[in-house]
C-alpha positions in Angstrom: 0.0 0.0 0.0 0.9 3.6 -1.3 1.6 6.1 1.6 -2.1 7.7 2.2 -2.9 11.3 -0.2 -4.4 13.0 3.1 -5.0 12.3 6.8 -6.0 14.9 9.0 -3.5 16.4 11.9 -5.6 15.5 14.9 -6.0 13.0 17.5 -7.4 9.9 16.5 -7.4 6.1 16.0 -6.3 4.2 12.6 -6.8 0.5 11.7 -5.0 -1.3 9.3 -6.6 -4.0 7.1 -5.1 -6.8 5.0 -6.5 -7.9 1.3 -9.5 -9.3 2.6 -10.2 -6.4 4.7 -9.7 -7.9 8.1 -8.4 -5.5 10.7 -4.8 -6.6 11.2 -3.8 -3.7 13.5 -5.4 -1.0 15.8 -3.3 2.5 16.7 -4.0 5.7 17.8 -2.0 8.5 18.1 -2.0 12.9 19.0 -1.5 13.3 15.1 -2.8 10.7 13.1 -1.0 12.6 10.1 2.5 12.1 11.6 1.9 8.2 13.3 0.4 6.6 10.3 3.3 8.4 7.7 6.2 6.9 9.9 5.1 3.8 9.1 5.5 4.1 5.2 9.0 6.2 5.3 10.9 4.3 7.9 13.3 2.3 6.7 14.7 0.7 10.1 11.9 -1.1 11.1 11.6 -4.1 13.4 10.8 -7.7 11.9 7.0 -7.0 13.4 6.3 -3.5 11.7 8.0 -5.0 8.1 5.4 -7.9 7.9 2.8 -5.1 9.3 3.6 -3.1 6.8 3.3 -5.4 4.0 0.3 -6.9 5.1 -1.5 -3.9 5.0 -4.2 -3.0 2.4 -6.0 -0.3 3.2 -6.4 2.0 6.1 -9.5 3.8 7.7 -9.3 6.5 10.7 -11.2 8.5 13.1 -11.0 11.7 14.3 -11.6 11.8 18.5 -12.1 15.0 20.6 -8.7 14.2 22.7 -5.4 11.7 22.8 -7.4 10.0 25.7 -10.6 9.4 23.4 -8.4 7.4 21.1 -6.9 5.7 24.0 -10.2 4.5 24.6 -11.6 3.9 21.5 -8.3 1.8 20.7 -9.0 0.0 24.1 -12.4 -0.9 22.6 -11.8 -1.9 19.0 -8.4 -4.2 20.0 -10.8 -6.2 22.4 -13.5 -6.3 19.9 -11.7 -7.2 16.6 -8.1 -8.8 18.5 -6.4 -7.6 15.6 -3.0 -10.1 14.7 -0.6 -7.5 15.2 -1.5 -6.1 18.2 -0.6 -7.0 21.8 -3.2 -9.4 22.5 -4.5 -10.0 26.3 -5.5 -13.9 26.0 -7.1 -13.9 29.4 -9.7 -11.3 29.2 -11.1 -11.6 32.7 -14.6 -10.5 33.0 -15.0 -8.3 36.2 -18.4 -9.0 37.4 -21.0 -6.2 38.2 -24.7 -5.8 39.7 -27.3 -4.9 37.4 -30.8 -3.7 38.5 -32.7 -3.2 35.4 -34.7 0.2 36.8 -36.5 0.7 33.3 -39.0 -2.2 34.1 -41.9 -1.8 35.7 -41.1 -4.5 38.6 -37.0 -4.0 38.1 -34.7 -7.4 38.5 -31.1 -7.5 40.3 -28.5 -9.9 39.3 -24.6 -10.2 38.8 -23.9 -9.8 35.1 -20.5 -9.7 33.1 -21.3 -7.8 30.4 -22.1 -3.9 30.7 -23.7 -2.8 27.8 -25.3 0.4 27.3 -29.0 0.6 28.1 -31.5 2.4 30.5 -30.1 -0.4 33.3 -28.1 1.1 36.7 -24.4 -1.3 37.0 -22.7 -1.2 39.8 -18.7 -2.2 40.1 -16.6 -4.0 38.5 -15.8 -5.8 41.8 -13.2 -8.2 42.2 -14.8 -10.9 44.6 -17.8 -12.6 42.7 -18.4 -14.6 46.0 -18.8 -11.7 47.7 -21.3 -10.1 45.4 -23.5 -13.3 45.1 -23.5 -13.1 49.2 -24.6 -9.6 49.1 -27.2 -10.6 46.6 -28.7 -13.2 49.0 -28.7 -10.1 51.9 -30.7 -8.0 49.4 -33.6 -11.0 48.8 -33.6 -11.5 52.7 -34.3 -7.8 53.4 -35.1 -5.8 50.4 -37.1 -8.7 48.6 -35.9 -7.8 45.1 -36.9 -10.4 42.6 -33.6 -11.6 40.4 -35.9 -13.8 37.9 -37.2 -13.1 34.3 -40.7 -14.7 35.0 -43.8 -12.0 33.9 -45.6 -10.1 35.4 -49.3 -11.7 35.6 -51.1 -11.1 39.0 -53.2 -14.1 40.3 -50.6 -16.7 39.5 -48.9 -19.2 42.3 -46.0 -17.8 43.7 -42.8 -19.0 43.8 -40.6 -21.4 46.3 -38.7 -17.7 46.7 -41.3 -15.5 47.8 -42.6 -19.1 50.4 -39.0 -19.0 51.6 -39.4 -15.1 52.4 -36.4 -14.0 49.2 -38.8 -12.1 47.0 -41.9 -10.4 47.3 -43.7 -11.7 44.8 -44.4 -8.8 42.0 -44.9 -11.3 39.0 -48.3 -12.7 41.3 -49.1 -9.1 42.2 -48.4 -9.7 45.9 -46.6 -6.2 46.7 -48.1 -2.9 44.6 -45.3 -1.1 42.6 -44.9 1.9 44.6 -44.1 -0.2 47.9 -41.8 -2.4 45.5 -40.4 0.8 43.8 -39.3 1.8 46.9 -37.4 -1.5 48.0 -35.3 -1.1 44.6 -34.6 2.8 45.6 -32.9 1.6 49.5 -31.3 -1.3 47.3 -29.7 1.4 45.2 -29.4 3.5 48.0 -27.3 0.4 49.7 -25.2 -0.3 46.5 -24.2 3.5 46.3 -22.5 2.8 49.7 -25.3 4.8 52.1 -25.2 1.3 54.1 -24.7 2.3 58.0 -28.9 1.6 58.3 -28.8 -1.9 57.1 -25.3 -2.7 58.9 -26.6 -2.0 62.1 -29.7 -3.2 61.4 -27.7 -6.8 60.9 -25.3 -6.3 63.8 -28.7 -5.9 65.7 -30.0 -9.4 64.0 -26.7 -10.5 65.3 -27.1 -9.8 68.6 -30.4 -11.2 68.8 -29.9 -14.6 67.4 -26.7 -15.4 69.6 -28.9 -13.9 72.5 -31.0 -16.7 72.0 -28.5 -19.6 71.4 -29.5 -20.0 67.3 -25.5 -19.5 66.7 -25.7 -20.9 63.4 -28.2 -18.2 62.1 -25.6 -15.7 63.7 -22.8 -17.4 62.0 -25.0 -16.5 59.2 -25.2 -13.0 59.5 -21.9 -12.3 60.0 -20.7 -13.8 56.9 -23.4 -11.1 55.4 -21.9 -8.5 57.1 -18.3 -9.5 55.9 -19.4 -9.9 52.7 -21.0 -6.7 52.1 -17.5 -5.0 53.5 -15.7 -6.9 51.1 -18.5 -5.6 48.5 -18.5 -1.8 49.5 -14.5 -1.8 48.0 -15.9 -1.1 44.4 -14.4 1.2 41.9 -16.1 4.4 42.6 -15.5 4.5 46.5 -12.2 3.0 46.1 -9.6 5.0 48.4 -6.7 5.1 50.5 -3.2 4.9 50.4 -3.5 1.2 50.8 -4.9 0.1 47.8 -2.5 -1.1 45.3 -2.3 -3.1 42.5 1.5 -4.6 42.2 1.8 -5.5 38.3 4.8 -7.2 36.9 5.5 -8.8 33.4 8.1 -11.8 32.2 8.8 -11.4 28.5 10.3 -14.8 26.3 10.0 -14.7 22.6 6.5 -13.6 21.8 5.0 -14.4 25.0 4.5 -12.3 28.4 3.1 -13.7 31.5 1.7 -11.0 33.6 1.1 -11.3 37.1 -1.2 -8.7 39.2 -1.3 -8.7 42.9 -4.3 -7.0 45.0 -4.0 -5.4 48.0 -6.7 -4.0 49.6 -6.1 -2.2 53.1 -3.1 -3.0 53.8 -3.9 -6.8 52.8 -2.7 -9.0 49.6 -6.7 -10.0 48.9 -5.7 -11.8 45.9 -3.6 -12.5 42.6 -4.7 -12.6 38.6 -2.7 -14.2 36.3 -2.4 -13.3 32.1 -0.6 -14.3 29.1 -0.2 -11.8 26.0 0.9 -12.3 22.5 3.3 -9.5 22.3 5.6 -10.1 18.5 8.3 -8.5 18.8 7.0 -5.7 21.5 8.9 -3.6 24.1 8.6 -4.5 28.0 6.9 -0.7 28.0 4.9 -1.6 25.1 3.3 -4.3 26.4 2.9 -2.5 30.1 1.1 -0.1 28.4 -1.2 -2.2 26.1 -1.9 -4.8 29.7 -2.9 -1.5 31.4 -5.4 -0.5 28.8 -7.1 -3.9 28.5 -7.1 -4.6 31.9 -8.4 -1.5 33.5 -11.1 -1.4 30.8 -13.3 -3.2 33.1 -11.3 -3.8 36.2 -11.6 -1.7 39.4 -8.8 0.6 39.9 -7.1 0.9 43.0 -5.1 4.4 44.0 -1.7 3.2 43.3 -0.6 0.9 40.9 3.3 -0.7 41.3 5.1 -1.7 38.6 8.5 -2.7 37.7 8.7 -0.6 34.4 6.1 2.2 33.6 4.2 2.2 30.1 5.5 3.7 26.9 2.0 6.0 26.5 1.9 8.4 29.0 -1.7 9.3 27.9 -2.5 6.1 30.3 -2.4 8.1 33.6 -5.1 10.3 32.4 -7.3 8.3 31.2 -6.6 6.2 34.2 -8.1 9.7 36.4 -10.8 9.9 34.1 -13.0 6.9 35.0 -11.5 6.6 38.3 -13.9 8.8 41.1 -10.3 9.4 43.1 -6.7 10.1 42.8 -4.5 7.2 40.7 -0.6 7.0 40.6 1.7 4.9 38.5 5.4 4.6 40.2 8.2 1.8 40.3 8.8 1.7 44.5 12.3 1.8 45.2 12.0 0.9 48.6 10.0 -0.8 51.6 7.0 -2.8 51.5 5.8 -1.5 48.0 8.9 -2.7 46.1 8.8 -6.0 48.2 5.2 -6.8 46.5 6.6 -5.6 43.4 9.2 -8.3 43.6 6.6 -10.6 45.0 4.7 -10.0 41.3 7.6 -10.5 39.4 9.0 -13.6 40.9 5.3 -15.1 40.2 5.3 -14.2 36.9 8.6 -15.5 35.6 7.3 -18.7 37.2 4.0 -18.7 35.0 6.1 -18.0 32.2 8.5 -21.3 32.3 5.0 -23.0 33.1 3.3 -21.6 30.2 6.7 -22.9 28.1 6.5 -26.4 29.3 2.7 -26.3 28.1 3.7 -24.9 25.1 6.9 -27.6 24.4 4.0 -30.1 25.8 1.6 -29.5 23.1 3.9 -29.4 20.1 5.7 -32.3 21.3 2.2 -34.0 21.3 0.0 -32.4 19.0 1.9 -31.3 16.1 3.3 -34.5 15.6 0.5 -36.3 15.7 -1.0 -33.8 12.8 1.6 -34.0 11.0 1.4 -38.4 11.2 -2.1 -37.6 10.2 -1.1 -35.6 7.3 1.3 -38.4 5.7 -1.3 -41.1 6.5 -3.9 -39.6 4.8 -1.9 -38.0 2.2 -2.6 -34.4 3.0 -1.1 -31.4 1.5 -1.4 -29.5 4.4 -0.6 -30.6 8.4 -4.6 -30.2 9.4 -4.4 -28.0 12.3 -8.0 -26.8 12.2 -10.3 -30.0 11.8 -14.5 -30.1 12.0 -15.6 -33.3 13.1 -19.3 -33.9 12.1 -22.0 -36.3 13.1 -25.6 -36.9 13.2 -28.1 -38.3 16.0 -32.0 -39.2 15.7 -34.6 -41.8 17.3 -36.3 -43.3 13.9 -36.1 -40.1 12.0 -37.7 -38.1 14.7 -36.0 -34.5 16.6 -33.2 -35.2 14.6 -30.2 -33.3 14.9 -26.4 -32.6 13.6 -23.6 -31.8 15.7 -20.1 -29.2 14.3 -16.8 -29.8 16.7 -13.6 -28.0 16.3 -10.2 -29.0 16.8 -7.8 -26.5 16.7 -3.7 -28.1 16.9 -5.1 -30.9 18.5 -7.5 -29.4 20.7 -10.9 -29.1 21.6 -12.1 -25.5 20.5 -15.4 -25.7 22.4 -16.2 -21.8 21.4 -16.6 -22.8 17.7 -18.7 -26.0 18.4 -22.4 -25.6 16.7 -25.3 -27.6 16.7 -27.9 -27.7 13.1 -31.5 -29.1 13.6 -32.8 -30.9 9.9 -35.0 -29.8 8.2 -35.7 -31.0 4.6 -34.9 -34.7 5.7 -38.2 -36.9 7.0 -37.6 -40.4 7.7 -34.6 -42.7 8.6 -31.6 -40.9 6.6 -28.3 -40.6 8.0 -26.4 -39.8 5.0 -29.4 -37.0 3.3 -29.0 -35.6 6.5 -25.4 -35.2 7.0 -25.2 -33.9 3.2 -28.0 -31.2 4.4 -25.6 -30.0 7.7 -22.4 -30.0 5.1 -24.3 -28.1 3.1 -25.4 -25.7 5.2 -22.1 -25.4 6.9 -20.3 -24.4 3.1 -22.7 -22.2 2.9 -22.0 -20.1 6.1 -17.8 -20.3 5.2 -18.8 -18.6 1.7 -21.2 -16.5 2.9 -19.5 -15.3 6.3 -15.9 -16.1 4.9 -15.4 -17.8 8.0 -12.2 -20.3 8.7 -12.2 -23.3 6.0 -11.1 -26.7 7.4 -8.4 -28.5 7.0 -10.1 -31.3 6.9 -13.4 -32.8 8.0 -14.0 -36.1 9.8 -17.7 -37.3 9.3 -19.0 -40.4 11.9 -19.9 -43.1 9.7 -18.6 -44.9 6.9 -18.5 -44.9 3.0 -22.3 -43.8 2.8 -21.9 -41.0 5.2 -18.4 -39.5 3.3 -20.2 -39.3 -0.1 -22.6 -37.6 0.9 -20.1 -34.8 2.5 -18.1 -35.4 0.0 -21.1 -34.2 -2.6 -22.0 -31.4 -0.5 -18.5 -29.8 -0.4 -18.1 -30.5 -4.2 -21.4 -28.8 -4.8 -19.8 -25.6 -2.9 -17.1 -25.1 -5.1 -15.0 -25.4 -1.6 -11.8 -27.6 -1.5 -11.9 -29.3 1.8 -10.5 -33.5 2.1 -13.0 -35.0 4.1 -12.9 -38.9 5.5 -15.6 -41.0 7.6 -14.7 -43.0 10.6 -16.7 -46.4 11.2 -17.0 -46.9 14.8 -17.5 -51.0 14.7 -13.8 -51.7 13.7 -12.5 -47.8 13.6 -11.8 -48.1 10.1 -11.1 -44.9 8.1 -12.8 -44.0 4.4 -11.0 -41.6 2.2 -12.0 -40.2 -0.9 -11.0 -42.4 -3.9 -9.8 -45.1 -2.3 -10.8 -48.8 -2.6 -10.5 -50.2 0.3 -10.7 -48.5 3.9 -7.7 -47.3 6.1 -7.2 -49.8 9.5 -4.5 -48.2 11.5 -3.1 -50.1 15.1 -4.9 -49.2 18.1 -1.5 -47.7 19.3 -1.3 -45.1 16.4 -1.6 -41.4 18.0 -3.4 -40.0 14.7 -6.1 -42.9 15.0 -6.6 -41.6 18.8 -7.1 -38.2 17.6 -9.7 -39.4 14.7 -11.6 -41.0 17.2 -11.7 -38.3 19.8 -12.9 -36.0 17.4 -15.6 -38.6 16.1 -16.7 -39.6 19.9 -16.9 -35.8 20.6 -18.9 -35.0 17.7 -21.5 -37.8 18.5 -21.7 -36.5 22.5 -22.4 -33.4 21.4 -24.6 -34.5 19.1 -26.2 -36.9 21.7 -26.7 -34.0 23.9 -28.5 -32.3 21.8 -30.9 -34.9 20.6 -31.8 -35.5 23.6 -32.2 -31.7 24.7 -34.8 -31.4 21.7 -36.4 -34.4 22.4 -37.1 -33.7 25.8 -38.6 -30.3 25.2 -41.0 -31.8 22.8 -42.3 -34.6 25.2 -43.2 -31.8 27.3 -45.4 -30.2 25.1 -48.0 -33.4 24.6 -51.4 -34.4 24.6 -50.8 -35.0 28.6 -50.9 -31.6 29.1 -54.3 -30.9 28.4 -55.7 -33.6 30.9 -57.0 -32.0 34.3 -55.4 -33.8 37.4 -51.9 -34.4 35.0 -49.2 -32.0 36.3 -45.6 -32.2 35.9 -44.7 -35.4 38.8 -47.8 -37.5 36.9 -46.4 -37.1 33.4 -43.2 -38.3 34.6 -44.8 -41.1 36.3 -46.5 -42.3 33.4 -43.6 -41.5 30.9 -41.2 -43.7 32.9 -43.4 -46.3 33.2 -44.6 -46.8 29.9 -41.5 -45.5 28.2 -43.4 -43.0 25.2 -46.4 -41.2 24.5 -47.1 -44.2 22.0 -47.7 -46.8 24.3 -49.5 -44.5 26.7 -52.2 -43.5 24.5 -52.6 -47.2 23.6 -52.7 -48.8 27.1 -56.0 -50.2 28.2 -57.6 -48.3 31.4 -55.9 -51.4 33.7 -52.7 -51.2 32.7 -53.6 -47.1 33.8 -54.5 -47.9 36.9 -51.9 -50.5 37.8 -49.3 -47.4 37.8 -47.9 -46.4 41.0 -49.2 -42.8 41.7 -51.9 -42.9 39.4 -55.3 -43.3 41.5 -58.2 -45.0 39.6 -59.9 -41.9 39.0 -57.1 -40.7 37.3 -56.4 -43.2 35.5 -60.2 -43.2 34.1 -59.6 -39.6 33.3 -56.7 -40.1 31.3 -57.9 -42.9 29.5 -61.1 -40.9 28.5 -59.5 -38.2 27.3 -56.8 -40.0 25.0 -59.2 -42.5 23.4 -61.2 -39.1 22.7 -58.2 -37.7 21.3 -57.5 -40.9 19.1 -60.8 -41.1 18.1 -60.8 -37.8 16.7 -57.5 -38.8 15.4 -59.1 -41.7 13.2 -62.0 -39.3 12.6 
């Protein structure tokens, strides 16, 4: 790519894109104008910012208000897109927060990950998600705010919740919405820290039940009362000079290991652990890119230790901007700060010969066994990214197909996907694993998602030409085999007779983990669906039939089938099913069958 004809001279973020437009890289910068021109006149570049360089395609900016808008709009768009060139943080720890959704009419509360931006009130990020799901359990007990999604429909039974005194009850109209609007305001009021009411009103709770020997209920209360001390550290009342976060990183290669230490009130509370891809990156480079990541949704404490400060010094700012108090960055040179730095740095060049010896453990293992797999089956390619595909039904009925993943040898569970048929009827393994090939072709061309190295299909010959005709049909060029379970033998393409490898062989082990994985989740599935539709049946619509009954009858007869068809004895010889019952149910089905035949 040419050097650019104009960019403007103003604070900003630019993203890089290869040939087929994916974002390879994320930047921002003071002056777009000068950053993004470095890149195309320098001629001593680092090994990273050459194959950067030449990657890149085409470039799109924007213009932000201030250096620290870009900061976080880069923050933002690197943990959206996880562009390949960037500093990537692989453990993206989700700080948990409490979300009362004040825009209903009867509002829920419950601990959420995800902060997205709608009428809702969050409060956090907090470190401790035991101690928020402890505080949750206070607010039932005392302010009765209801945490489930059930509607709103006054007259219906309650719940075991509101019987067990942990909600009031608003979906069966048991409390009017100005008495429950007023619970959710000394919640909120609670949450923002404007606590000393409730505390005392526990200590007092306290008091009473050891007063009258019932220790364990006291033991009970305490543990509140500790957790919602542990709660009230959020991010927005965070102060003192004694909370610190000690951060300190361990660099090999294109790997850093970063280890963060808590220490809240004087007291290490905690540790987090991370691994970054950092190519070719400075130590302050990668400080810098952590920090941004990290603090993105993590609470910040007033002083953060570190053994080497960031490279962008717009990170201190930004830092005071979301932060209700006073933040400082500093390397300690003495005392008990620099002994927790040390602390931090000694744990994380210990997770990084541990992450190593994974690392040495997988290639040893997987990429030989790929690369066995590849000579075997006469790749051209080592198959690093396989899709192992399979199909399971009862006689044609809720059937189902199952998508795995194996990535180097490894389960990929993120990627796994499930596909329900539907233009099969009848017994039709191979139709229907043609139909979830198909379907699957489809989505790579239409989404340009990842293509497979290869595909492993459970079954034999019958089962790999049918995925063999569907991938032909989608102009794709994926090899594809089938594994027979009975004697494991493997069918390729072309070939006249089927592969039989030893049981010892490492690539057959990996064949037949990804075909046994592929039919459990399959399995799982099925039996999901089929489930869910034996709950919705004709039982359902006979008085005196609840849940327990059904089950009764299910597990005693086995299916519906049989149950419409048994005689009124065989109803009433069913343990739990009184004769009256019994002569209810029978009525009503032989109605229903009749008007069946009708």
């Amino acid at each position: 790519m040419k050097k650019p004809d104009y960019i403007p001279d103003s604070p900003g973020v630019y993203l890089f894109k290869d040939k087929v437009d994916n974002i390879i890289y994320v930047g921002k910068s003071l002056s777009l104008k000068k950053r993004v021109s470095q890149y195309f006149m320098q001629t001593d570049q680092d090994t990273k910012t050459r194959a950067l360089v030449n990657s890149i395609a085409n470039l799109e900016y924007m213009v932000t208000p201030t250096e620290i808008d870009a900061l976080i709009l880069e923050s933002n768009l690197i943990k959206e897109h996880r562009p390949r060139y960037n500093v990537n943080l692989k453990d993206d720890k989700q700080y948990p927060f409490i979300k009362i959704t004040v825009n209903e009419e009867f509002p829920r509360i419950f601990l959420t990950h995800r902060r997205v931006q709608d009428s809702a009130k969050y409060f956090g990020p907090y470190i401790s998600a035991w101690a928020i799901r402890e505080t949750l359990k206070t607010i039932s007990r005392i302010f009765k705010i209801r945490q489930c999604k059930k509607k709103i429909r006054p007259g219906v039974r309650t719940c075991l919740n509101f019987q067990i005194g942990l909600c009031s009850a608003p979906c069966s109209g048991m409390i009017d919405k100005e008495e429950y609007r007023n619970a959710v305001k000394s919640t909120i009021q609670f949450l923002e820290g404007k606590n000393e009411i409730l505390i005392q009103r526990l200590k007092d709770m306290m008091q009473y039940y050891a007063s009258q020997q019932k220790f364990e209920a006291a033991a009970g209360i305490r543990d509140q009362l500790q957790a919602i001390e542990l709660l009230s550290r959020r991010q927005q009342v965070t102060g003192g000079f004694s909370d610190w976060d000690a951060i300190s990183i361990a660099m090999s290669d294109d790997i850093a290991c970063v280890q963060v230490l808590y220490i809240r009130d004087g007291s290490l509370i905690g540790h987090g652990e991370y691994t970054l891809d950092v190519m070719d990156a400075s130590e302050q480079e990668v400080m810098s890119t952590f920090m941004k990541q990290y603090y993105r949704d993590a609470p910040i404490p007033t002083e953060i230790l570190v053994d080497i400060m960031p490279d962008d010094p717009t990170i201190i700012h930004w830092l005071k901007s979301i932060s209700a108090g006073k933040v400082e960055i500093m390397i300690p040179g003495r005392g008990r700060k620099k002994e927790l730095v040390e602390m931090a740095s000694k744990n994380a060049c210990s997770l990084l010969k541990v992450t190593h010896l994974k690392q040495e453990r997988i290639e040893k293992t997987g990429s030989g066994v790929l690369i066995e797999l590849k000579d075997i089956l006469g790749l051209e390619i080592v198959p690093e990214y396989v899709e192992g595909f399979d199909i399971s039904n009862i006689g044609g009925t809720d059937a189902v197909g199952s998508m795995v993943v194996f990535a180097n040898g490894i389960p990929d569970k993120q990627r796994y996907r499930h596909f329900n048929i539907k233009n099969v009827t009848g017994i039709d393994d191979p139709a229907m694993m043609k139909e979830i090939i198909s379907r699957r072709m489809k989505w790579i061309t239409d989404t340009d998602d990842t293509v497979p190295d290869l595909i492993v299909v459970d079954g034999g010959a019958q089962q790999m030409n049918a995925a063999l005709k569907a991938i032909q049909h989608s102009g794709i060029t994926v090899p594809v085999i089938g594994l027979a379970k009975k004697l494991e033998q493997i069918y390729v393409p072309g070939a006249h007779n089927p592969l039989i490898l030893p049981d010892t062989s490492p690539a057959l082990k990996l064949l037949k983990q990804i075909r046994d994985e592929s039919h459990r989740f399959a399995i799982s599935h099925h039996r999901l669906r089929r489930s869910s539709r034996l709950r919705a049946s004709v039982l359902d619509n006979i008085p005196g039939v609840g849940k327990k009954r059904k089950q009764i009858l299910l597990t005693h007869f086995g299916s519906l089938k049989r149950i419409e068809t048994a005689t009124l004895d065989e109803l009433e010889q069913v343990h739990g099913i009184s004769k009256i019952i019994a002569n209810v149910i029978y009525n009503r089905l032989h109605n229903n069958i009749s008007s069946k035949s009708l």
